[in-house]
N, C-alpha and C positions, 0 to 999 in steps of 0.2 A: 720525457726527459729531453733536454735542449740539448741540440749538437753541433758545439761549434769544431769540426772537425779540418776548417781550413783557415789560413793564416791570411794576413791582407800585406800581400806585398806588390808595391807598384802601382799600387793602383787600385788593385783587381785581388779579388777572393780565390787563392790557389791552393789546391790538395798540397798536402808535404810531402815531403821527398824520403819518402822510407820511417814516416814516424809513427810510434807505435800510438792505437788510443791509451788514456785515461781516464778514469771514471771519476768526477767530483761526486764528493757525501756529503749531501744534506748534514747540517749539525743538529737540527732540530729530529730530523726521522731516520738517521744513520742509513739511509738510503740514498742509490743517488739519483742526484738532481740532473746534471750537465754532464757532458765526456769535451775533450779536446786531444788533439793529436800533440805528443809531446816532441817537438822542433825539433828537427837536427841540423849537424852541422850545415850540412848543405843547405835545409831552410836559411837560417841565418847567412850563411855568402850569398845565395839570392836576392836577401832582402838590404845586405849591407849594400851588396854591388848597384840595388836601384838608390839608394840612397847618396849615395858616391856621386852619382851619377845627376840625379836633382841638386846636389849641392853646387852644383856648377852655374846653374841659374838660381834657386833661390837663395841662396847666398848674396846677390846681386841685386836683390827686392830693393827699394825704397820702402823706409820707416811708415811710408803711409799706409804702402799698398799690406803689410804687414800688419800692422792695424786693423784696414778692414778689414783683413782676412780672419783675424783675431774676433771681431766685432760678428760675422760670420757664422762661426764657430760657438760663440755663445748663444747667439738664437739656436742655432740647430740643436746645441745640447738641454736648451730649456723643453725643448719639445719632448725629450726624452725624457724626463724627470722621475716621471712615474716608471717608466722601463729601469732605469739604473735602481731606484729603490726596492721593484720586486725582488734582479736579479740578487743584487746580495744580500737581501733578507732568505734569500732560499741558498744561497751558496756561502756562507759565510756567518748566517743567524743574527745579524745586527736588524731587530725588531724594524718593521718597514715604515715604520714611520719617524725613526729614527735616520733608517735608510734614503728616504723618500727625502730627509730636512738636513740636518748638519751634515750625513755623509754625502748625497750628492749635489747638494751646492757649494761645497765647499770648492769644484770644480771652476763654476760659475764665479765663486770671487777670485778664486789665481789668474784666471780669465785676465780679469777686468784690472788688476791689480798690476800684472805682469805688459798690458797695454798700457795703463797711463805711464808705468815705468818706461815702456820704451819711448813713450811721445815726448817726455822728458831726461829723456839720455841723452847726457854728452860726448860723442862719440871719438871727438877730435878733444885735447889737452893740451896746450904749449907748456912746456918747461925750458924755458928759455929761449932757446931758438929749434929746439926739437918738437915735431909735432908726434905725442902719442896717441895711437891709434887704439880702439877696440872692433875688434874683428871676430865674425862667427868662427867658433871652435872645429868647427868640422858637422862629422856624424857621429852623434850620439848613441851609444848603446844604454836603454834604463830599464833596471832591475826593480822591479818594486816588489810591497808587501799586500797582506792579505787583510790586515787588522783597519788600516782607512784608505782599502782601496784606490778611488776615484782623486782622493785627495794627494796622495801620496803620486799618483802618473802625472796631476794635472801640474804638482810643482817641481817639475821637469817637464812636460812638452810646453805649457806656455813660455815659461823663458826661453827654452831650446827652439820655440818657433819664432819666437822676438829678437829672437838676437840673430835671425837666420842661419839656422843650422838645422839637419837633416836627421831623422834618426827612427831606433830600431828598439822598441818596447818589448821588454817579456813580463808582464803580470805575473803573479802568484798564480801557480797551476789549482792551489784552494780557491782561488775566486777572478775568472776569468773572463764570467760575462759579460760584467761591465766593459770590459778593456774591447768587447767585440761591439758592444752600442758605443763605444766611444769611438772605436774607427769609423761604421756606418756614418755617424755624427761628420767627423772628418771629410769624409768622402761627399756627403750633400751638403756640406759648406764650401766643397770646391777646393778643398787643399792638393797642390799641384800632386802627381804620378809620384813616388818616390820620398816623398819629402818626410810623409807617416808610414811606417812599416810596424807591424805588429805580425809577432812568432810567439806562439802558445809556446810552454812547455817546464821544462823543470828546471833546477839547479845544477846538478851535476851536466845534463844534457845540455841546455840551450844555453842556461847562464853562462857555465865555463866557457862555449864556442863566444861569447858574446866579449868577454870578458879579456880573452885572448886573443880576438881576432887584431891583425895588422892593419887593416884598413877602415878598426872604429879610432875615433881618435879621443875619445871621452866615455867612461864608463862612470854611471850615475846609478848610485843604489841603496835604496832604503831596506834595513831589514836585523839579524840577528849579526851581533860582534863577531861570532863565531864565521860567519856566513862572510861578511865583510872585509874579515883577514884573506880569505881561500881566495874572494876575488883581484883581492891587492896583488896577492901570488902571482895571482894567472894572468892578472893586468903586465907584471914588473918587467915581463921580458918585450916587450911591446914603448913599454915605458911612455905610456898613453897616462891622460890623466886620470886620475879616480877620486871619486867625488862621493863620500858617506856621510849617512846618518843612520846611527845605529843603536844600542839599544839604551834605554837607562833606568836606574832606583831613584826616581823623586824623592826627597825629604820633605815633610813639612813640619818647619819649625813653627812651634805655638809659643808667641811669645806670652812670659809668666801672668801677664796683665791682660791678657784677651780675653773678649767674650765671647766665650765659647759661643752662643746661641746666633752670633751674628758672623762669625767667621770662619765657623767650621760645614757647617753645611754646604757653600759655594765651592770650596774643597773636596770634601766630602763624596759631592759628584763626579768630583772626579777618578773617584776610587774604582766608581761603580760602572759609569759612561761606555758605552761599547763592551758593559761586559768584563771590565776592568784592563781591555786589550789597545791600550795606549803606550804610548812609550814614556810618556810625561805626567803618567798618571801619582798622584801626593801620594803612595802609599805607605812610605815612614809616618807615623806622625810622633814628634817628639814635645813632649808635652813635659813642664815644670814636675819635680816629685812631689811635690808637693798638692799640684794639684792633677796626680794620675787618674785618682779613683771616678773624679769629676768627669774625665775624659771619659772614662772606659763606658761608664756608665751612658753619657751622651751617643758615642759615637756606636757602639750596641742598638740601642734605641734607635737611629738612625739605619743601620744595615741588615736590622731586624723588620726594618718597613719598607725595604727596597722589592717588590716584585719581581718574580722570575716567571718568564710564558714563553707562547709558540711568539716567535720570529715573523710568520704570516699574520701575527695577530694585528692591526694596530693598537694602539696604548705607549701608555710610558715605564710597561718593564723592562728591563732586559734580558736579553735571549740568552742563546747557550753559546759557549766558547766554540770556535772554528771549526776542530778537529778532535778525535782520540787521541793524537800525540801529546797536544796541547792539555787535553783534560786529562792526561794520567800521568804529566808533568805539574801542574796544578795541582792533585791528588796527592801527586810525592811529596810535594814542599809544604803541602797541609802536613802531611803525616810527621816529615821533620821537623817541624815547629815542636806538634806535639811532643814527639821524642825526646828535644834538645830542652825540654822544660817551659816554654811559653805556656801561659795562663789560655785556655780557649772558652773565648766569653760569649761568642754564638756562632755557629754556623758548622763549617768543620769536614770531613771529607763526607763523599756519598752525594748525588743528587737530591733535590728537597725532595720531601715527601711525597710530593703529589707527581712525579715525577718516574717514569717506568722506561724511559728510552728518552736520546738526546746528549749532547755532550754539556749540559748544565752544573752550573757550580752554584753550593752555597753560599751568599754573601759571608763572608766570614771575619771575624775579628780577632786576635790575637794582644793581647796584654803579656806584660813583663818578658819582652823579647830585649837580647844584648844581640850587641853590632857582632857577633862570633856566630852566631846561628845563619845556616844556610837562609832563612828567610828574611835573614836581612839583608844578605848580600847579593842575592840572586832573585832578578825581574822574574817576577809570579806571572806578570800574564793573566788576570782572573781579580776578580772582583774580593779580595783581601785586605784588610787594611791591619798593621801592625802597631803597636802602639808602645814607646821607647819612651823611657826617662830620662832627664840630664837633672845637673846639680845645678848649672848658671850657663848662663849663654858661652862662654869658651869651649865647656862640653857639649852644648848644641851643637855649637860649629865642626867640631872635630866631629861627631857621630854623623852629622850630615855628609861630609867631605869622606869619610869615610870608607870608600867605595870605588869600582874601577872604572866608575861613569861618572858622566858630567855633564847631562843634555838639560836637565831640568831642576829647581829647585824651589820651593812654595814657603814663603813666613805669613805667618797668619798672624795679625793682631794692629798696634796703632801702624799707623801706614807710613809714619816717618819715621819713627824706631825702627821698622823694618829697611826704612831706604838705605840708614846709617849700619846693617848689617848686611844686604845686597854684596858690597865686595867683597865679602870674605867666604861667597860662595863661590866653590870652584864648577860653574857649571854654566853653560853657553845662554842661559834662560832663567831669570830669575821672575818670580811672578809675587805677589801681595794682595793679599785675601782675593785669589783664586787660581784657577790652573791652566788656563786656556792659553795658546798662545797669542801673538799681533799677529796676523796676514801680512801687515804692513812692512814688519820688524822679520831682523834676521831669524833666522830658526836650523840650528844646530848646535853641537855639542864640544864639549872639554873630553879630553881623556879618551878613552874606548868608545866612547860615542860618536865619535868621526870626527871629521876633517872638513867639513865642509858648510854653507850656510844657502838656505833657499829662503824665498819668499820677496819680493817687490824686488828693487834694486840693488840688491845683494844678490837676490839669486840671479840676475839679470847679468851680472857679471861674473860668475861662477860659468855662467857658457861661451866667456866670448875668450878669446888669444888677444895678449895686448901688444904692440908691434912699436917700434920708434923711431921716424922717419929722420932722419938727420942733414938737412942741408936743403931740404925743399924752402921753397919762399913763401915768405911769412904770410 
């Protein structure tokens, strides 16, 4: 078992300050894998107070020297590549060669992406005879999730390090190793004393200190709607900024004229991808009534040939969901589908067959579900895909829109009929035949999905204070 039982503040690898361990569980052997000490407050003032403290000079950096430092930072994390993908293949079940490729490079392009954003920022603005300023935000406080990891820390500390700001990471206490190769990384790339701080630990514990504290000045957090509001809470009296992405129900609208054999597949992956543990993953799909049977029958066929294995395997299945919470929350909303009358056309509650331990789900499909069933309104989390009738596109739209989210939304079919129904989705993301998002392009939500946008020069400016000098010479 791996123990990362101390936190990296300042610099330096320090025991916590009165924090209890934790034991991470393997998902694949419900045994555990890794322990971590779960932060407390006092971790967290330590680690703010060295950050406070580095913001005084790296705040002060030149665009270059940030840069290299950036440039720095990506070698050291390629070296690790193979380390990030064991860890959360064993801490988290995302198949390690899955882990090994799009989850941890994903790291590697925010990288790269959030540098040339800064080499091209404009930092000064005139409006007239006012020069507007962009200025680092402070110290950062970031919450992230368990479901993409690496991806999910890497779009907050690159812009929060490009924009020169300071800050103070909590990982998912489900999946923490990587967040501990990612500081090592840090540290032999030479990022100053202070500047990266990482405190293990939990929600109620670390988050809330983190969330509250007076002297972060930005709270950054990916994670559950639910989770999201509590932190806004605890942000409010602070009245520091908060910065979310939170959760969402993809739609994917099939338009009546698609073919299915060339549109639904690229989709389709995305049902299944990580397990079905995305937040953007298409798993509405609303398909013409006319042509349901056609659907059900394809998309069956399709989730019926999706692989389920060990985690440590390589290959291209996928593994099991995170945790028990997760897999008996998955289990319930299988069970209410059934309940509330939906057609179940394979898969269905219970582990596959071959299957005697593990937090594993069956690819599952669902036909004749209405937008009033718990499983259409509530993020499954699991490799699910439900499958919804409309009469003409106006009921498409309303059943898509439908919902208390708004992060993502997918039309599958001709690609310009699709461009001309784009607006009338209420949702920060809209994609056409497929699901993934741009690196490049903004990335956040409508509605309950948060308030906020990362990724290149959006997210680049989500970390900075904007100031407005008034009277200086031109």
């Amino acid at each position: 078992m791996k123990s990362y039982l101390k936190h990296y503040i300042d610099g330096a690898w320090v025991d916590s300050i009165g924090g209890a361990p934790r034991a991470v569980i393997s998902p694949s052997t419900e045994e555990p894998c890794s322990e971590i000490s779960i932060g407390t407050v006092a971790d967290v003032d330590a680690a703010v107070a060295a950050a406070r403290r580095a913001f005084k000079t790296f705040s002060q950096t030149s665009v270059e020297e940030r840069v290299a430092l950036m440039g720095r930072i990506g070698d050291e994390y390629k070296k690790r590549i193979a380390d990030f993908g064991e860890s959360m293949a064993m801490e988290m079940g995302a198949p390690v060669s899955f882990a090994s490729t799009a989850q941890a490079f994903s790291g590697v392009a925010h990288l790269s992406i959030a540098a040339r954003a800064l080499k091209d920022f404009n930092f000064v603005e005139m409006i007239g005879t006012t020069h507007v300023v962009h200025e680092p935000m402070g110290v950062i406080g970031m919450i992230t999730p368990w479901n993409w990891p690496l991806n999910q820390i890497m779009l907050k500390v690159a812009p929060s390090l490009a924009a020169g700001n300071t800050m103070v990471l909590k990982p998912s206490e489900e999946c923490p190793g990587c967040a501990v190769i990612l500081a090592e990384v840090m540290h032999a790339a030479g990022v100053p004393a202070g500047v990266f701080n990482l405190v293990q630990g939990d929600g109620p514990t670390t988050g809330n200190a983190i969330s509250c504290h007076a002297d972060i000045d930005m709270v950054s957090f990916t994670g559950s709607t639910r989770a999201g509001i509590l932190i806004a809470k605890a942000a409010a009296d602070t009245v520091k900024r908060v910065h979310t992405e939170l959760g969402g129900k993809a739609a994917n609208v099939v338009l009546p004229g698609a073919d299915f054999a060339t549109v639904l597949p690229p989709t389709l992956q995305g049902v299944v991808a990580n397990s079905g543990q995305s937040c953007i993953a298409p798993t509405r799909i609303l398909v013409h009534k006319d042509r349901e049977a056609e659907a059900v029958g394809f998309t069956k066929a399709y989730m019926e040939a999706v692989p389920v294995g060990d985690p440590m395997t390589p290959g291209a299945h996928i593994g099991p969901v995170v945790n028990k919470a997760q897999f008996e929350k998955i289990q319930g909303l299988i069970q209410s589908a059934i309940d509330d009358g939906a057609v179940l056309e394979t898969g269905g509650t219970g582990r596959p067959a071959d299957m005697n331990r593990g937090y594993y789900v069956r690819p599952t499909v669902f036909s004749g579900v209405t937008p009033d069933m718990r499983i259409a309104q509530e993020e499954v989390f699991g490799p699910v895909a439900t499958i919804m009738r409309y009469s003409d596109i106006d009921e498409a739209v309303e059943i898509a829109n439908d919902t208390p989210f708004g992060l993502s939304m997918t039309i599958s079919g001709d690609p310009a009929e699709a461009a001309l129904l784009a607006p009338r989705m209420r949702a920060g993301i809209v994609t056409i035949n497929s699901w993934g998002p741009d690196a490049n392009a903004p990335f956040g939500g409508y509605k309950q999905s948060g308030n906020g946008r990362e990724n290149g020069v959006f997210g680049l400016r989500e970390f900075m204070e904007v100031k407005s000098v008034i009277g200086a010479p031109a």
